[in-house]
C-alpha positions in Angstrom: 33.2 34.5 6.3 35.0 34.8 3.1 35.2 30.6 2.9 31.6 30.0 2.7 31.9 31.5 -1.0 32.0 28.8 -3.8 35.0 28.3 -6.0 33.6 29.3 -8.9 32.3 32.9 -8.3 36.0 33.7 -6.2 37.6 35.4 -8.4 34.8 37.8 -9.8 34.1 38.4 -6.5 37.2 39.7 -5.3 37.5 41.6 -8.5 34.0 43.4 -7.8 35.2 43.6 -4.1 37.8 45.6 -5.4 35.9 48.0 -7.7 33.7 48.5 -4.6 36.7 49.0 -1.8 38.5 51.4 -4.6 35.7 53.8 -5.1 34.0 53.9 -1.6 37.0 53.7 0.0 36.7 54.9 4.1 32.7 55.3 3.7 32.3 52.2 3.0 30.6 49.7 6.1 29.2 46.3 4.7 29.0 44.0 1.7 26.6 41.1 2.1 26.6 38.7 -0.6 23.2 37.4 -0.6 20.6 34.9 -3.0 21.3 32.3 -5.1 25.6 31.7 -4.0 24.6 31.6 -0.3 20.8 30.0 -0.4 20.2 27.2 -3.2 23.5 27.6 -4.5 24.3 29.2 -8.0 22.0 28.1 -11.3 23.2 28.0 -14.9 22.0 31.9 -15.5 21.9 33.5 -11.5 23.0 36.5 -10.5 26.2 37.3 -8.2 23.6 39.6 -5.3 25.5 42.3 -3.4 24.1 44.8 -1.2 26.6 47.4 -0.4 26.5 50.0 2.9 27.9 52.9 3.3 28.1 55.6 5.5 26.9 58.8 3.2 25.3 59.7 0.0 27.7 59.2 -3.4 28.4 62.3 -5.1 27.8 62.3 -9.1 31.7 61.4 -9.8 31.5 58.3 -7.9 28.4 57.0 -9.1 29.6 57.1 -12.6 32.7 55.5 -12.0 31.3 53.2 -10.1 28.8 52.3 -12.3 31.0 51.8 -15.2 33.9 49.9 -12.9 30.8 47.6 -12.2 29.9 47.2 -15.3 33.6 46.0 -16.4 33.7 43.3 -13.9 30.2 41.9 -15.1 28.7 39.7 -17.9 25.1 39.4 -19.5 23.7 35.8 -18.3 25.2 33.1 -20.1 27.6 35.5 -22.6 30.5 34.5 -20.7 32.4 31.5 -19.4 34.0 33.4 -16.5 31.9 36.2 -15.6 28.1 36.0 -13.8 25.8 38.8 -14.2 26.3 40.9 -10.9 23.3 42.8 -9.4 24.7 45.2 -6.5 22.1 47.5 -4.9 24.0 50.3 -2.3 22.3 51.9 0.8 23.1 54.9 2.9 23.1 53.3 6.2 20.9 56.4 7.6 18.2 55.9 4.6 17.4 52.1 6.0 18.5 52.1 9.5 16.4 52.7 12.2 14.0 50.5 9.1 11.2 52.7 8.1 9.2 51.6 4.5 9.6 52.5 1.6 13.1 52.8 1.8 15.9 54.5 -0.5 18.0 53.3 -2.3 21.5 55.1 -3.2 22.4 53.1 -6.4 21.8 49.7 -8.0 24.0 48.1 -11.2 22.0 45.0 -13.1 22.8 44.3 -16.7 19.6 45.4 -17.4 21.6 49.0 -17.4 24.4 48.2 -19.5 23.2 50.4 -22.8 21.9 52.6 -20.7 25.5 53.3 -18.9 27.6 53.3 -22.3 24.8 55.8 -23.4 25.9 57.9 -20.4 22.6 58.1 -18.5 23.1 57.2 -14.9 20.0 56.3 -12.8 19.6 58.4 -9.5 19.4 57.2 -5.9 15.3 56.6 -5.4 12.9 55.4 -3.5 13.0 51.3 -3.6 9.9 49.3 -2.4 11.9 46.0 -3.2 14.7 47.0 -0.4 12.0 45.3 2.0 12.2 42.4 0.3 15.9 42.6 -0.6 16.5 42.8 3.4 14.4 40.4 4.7 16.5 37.9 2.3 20.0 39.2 3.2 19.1 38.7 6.9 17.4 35.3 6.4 20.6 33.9 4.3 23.7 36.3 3.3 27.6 36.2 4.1 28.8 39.6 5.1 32.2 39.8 3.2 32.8 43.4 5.0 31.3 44.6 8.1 29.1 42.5 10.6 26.6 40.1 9.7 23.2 40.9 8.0 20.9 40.0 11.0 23.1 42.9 13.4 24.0 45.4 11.4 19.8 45.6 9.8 16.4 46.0 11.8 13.8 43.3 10.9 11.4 44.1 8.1 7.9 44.0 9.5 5.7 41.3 8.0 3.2 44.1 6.9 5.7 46.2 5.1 7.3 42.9 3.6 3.6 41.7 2.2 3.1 45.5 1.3 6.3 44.9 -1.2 5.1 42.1 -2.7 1.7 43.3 -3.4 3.3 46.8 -4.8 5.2 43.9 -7.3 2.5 42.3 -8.3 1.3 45.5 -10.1 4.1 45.4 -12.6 2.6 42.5 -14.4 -1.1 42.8 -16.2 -0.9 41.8 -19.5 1.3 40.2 -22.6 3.6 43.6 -23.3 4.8 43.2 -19.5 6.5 39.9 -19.3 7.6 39.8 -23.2 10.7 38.5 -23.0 11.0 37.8 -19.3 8.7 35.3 -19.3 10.8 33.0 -17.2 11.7 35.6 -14.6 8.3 36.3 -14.1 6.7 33.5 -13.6 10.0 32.3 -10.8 8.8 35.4 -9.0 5.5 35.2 -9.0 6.0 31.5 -7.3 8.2 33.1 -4.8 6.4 36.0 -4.3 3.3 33.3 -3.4 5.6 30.8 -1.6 6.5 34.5 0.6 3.3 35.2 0.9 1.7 31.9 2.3 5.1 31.0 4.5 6.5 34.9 5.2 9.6 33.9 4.3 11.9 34.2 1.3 12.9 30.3 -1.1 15.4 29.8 -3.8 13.3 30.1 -7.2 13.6 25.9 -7.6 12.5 25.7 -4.4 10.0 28.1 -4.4 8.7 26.8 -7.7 8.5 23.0 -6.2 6.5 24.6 -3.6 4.2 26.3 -5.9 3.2 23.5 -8.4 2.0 21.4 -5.7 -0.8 24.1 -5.1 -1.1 24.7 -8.8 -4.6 23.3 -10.6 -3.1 20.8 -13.1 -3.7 23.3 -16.4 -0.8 25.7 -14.9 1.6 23.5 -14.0 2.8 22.9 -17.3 4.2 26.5 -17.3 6.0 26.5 -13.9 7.6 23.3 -14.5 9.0 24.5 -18.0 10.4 27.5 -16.1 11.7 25.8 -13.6 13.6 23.0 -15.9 15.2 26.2 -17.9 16.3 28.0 -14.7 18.1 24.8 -14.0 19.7 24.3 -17.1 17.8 21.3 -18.1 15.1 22.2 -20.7 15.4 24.8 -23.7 12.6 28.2 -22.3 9.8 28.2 -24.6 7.6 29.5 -22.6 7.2 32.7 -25.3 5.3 30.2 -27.4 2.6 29.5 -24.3 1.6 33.1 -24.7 -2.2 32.3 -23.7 -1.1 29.4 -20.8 1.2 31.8 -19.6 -1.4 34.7 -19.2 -3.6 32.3 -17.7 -0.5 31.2 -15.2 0.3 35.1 -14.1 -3.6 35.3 -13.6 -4.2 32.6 -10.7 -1.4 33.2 -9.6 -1.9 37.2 -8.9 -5.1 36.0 -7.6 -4.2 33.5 -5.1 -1.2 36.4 -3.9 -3.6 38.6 -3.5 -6.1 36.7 -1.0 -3.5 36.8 1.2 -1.6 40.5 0.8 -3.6 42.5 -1.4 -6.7 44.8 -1.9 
């Protein structure tokens, strides 16, 4: 399935392929590439998503190796003109299959680690509420790039424990000091995480966001549509300056999630 990857991501793949064959070696079973490359195709700032299996837990050599290997073959969004941001979460195929919620988690590398990985501290394997949600999208649209596809190798997430993860999310986001300096992210996913919620499935954030602002009272769609033209590439994000729009935004929307999935 290696073809259905785009040009332009081919060669930091096969390089983070590598990294991953090189460290894991014979425990190794899967690697799915999943999100933006293979469902919406790939945005000025997206991620490169890979969820790894493997057959046993890492011991602490690996992890750090790994981890800084990863970290090599990896650039902060929009710092680079050959290297994407890579997000790779890594499973023990025992923690998530037969599928029981929450799940574990053995490892994940974002470049939201990167200081904290040159500072030597090297975050543990852990309990992962998102893993239903990270599932449910690598069985809907993924391209296994070792091991079988998505949709055998996983058990479907149950809509309950999927709509459990999303209203677990939702609680990350109350006030101002939350989404300072994510303000774009947050308010992509709080459009998917209602698009999910209405539709039980999973959209690319455009889409998602398309989705959303039809269903948006006209004072909020201001803010989605600004966040949607910067995820695209087409509009400069000042969506820092809307602080009291924005609160407003994360507000309804919460609220109109939580009809459907929450307490």
């Amino acid at each position: 399935m290696r073809e259905a990857v785009t040009i332009e991501i081919s060669n930091q793949l096969s390089e983070v392929l590598s990294v991953i064959e090189r460290h894991l070696e014979s425990t190794l079973l899967a690697v799915h590439l999943y999100g933006s490359a293979v469902d919406g195709g790939l945005k000025p700032y997206s991620d490169i998503d890979l969820l790894v299996t493997v057959a046993v837990k890492l011991d602490e050599t690996t992890r750090r190796a790994l981890l800084n290997d990863l970290m090599e073959a990896s650039a902060f969004p929009g710092e680079s003109e050959t290297l994407r941001a890579i997000e790779v979460t890594l499973v023990v195929h025992d923690d998530i299959i037969p599928w029981r919620y929450p799940a574990k988690r053995e490892l994940q590398f974002g470049e939201w680690q990167r200081n904290d990985i040159l500072a030597g501290i090297f975050e543990p394997a852990m309990i992962d509420i998102d893993l239903a949600i990270l599932l449910t999208k690598a069985r809907e649209h993924s391209v296994a790039l070792v091991g079988p596809a998505a949709e055998e190798l996983f058990d479907p997430v149950p809509e309950q424990d999927l709509f459990e993860a999303l209203n677990e999310t939702l609680t990350l986001w109350n006030s101002p000091p939350d989404w300072a300096g994510d303000e774009r992210n947050v308010v992509l996913t709080l459009s998917r995480i209602w698009y999910s919620a209405i539709t039980g499935k999973i959209a690319p954030k455009d889409v998602a966001a398309d989705w959303a602002i039809k269903r948006l009272p006209a004072q909020y769609q201001p803010v989605l549509l600004e966040a949607r033209q910067a995820y695209l590439g087409q509009e400069e994000d000042r969506l820092a300056s809307r602080a009291d729009q924005l609160e407003e935004f994360v507000h309804y929307v919460k609220g109109e999630i939580t009809k459907v999935v929450g307490k």
